[in-house]
NUMAR-998072 format. One line per 4 residues: number of its first residue (from 1); their letters; for each residue z, y, x of C-alpha. Coordinates in nm, 4 decimals, m for minus. Each point is the difference from the previous one (the first is absolute). Example, Ala and Ser with C-alpha at 12.3 -4.5 7.8 and 13.67 -1.06 7.14 Angstrom:
1> AS> 0.7800 m0.4500 1.2300 ~ m0.0660 0.3440 0.1370
***
This chain:
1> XXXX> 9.3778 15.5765 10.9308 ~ 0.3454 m0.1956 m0.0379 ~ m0.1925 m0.2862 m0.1542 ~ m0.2770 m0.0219 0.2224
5> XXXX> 0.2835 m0.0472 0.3049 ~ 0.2140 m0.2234 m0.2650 ~ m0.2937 m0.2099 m0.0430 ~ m0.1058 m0.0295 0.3183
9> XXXX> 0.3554 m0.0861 0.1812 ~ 0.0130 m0.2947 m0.2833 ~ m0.3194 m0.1350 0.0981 ~ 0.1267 m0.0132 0.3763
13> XXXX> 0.2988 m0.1627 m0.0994 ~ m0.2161 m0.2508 m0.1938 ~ m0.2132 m0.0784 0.2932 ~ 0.3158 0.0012 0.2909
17> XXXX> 0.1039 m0.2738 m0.2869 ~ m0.1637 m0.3331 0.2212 ~ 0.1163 0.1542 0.3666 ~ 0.3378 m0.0293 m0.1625
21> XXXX> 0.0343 m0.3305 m0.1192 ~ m0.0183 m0.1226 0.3752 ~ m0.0412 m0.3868 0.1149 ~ m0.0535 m0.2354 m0.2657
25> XXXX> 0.3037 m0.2082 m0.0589 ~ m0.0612 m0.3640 m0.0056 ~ 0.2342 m0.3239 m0.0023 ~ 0.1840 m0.1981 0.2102
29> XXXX> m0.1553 m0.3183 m0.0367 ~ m0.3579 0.1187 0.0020 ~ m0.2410 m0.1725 0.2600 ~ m0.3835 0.1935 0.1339
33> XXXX> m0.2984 m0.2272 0.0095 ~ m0.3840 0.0428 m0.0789 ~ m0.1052 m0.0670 m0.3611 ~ m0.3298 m0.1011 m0.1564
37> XXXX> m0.0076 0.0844 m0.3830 ~ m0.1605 m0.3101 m0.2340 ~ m0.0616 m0.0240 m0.3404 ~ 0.3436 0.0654 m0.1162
41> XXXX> 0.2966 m0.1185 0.0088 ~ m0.1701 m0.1947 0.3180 ~ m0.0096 0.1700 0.3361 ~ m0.0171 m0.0858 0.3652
45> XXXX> 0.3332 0.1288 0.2456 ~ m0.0712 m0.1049 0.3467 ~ m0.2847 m0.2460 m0.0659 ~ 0.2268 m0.1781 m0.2511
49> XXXX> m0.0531 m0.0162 m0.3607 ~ 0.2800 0.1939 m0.1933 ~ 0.0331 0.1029 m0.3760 ~ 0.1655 0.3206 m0.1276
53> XXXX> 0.3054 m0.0088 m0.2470 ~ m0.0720 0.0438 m0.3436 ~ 0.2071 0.3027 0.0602 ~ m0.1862 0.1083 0.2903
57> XXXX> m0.0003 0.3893 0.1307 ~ m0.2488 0.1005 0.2355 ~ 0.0618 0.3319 0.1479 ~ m0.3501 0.2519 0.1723
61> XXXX> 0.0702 0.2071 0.2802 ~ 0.1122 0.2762 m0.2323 ~ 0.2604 m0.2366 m0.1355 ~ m0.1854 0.0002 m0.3570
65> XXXX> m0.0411 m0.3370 m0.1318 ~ m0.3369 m0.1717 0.0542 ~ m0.1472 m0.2522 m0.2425 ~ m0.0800 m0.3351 0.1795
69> XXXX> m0.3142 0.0237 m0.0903 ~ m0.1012 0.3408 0.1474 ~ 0.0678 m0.1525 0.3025 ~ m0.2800 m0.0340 0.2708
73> XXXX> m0.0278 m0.0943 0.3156 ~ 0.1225 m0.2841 0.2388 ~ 0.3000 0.0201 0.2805 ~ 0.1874 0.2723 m0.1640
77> XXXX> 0.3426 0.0843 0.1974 ~ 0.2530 m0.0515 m0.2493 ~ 0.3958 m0.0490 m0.0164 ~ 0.1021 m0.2344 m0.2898
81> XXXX> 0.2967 m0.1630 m0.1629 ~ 0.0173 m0.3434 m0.1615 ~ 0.1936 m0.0852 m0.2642 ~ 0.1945 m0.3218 m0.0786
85> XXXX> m0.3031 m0.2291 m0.0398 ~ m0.1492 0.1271 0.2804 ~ m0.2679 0.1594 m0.1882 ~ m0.0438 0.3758 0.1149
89> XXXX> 0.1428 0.2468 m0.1768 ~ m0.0711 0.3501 0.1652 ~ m0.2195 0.1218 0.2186 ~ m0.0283 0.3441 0.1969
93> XXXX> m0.3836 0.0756 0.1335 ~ 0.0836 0.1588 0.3084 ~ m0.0921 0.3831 0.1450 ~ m0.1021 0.0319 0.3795
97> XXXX> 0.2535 0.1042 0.0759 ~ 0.2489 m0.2778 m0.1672 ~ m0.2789 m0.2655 0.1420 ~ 0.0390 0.1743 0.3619
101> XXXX> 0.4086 m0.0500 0.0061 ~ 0.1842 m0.3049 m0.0117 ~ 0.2100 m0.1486 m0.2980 ~ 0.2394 0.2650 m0.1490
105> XXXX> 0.3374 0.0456 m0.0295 ~ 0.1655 m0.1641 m0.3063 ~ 0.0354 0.2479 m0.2518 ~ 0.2216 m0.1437 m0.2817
***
């Protein structure tokens, strides 16, 4: 009986896990626009042609990273950072809810 209630007060802990971790934390110097994935490293950010960094992170809406080339779909609400070239370096796809607010807080 003890392990059926030790198991199952693990597995809520488990799942409370993501209600936890709260906003995502993002940069100071990050900037939102609308992003068109290419054949990569070539993409479109506000109807201009961009490239990614070699080093490039893109981040889903679960924070997981997401290969460039999974990527579908045209006009997705993004915040970004560019790095010294001005190439861009990481990119958060953004939930509803982060699309329906305005530009965040700096973080760090």
């Amino acid at each position: 009986m003890w392990i059926k209630r030790s198991v199952a007060a693990l597995l809520a802990a488990v799942m409370a896990l993501p209600l936890l971790a709260g906003a995502r934390p993002f940069p100071a110097d990050i900037k939102r626009g609308r992003m068109t994935p290419g054949y990569y490293p070539d993409l479109t950010m506000d109807g201009q042609p961009r490239k990614l960094s070699p080093a490039a992170r893109i981040f889903n809406q679960d924070n997981m990273i997401e290969m460039p080339a999974s990527l579908r779909g045209s006009g997705i609400l993004v915040y970004y950072t560019e790095d010294a070239n001005g190439d861009i370096k990481e990119v958060w796809i953004l939930t509803d809810e982060e699309a329906a607010q305005g530009m965040p807080a700096p973080s760090r």
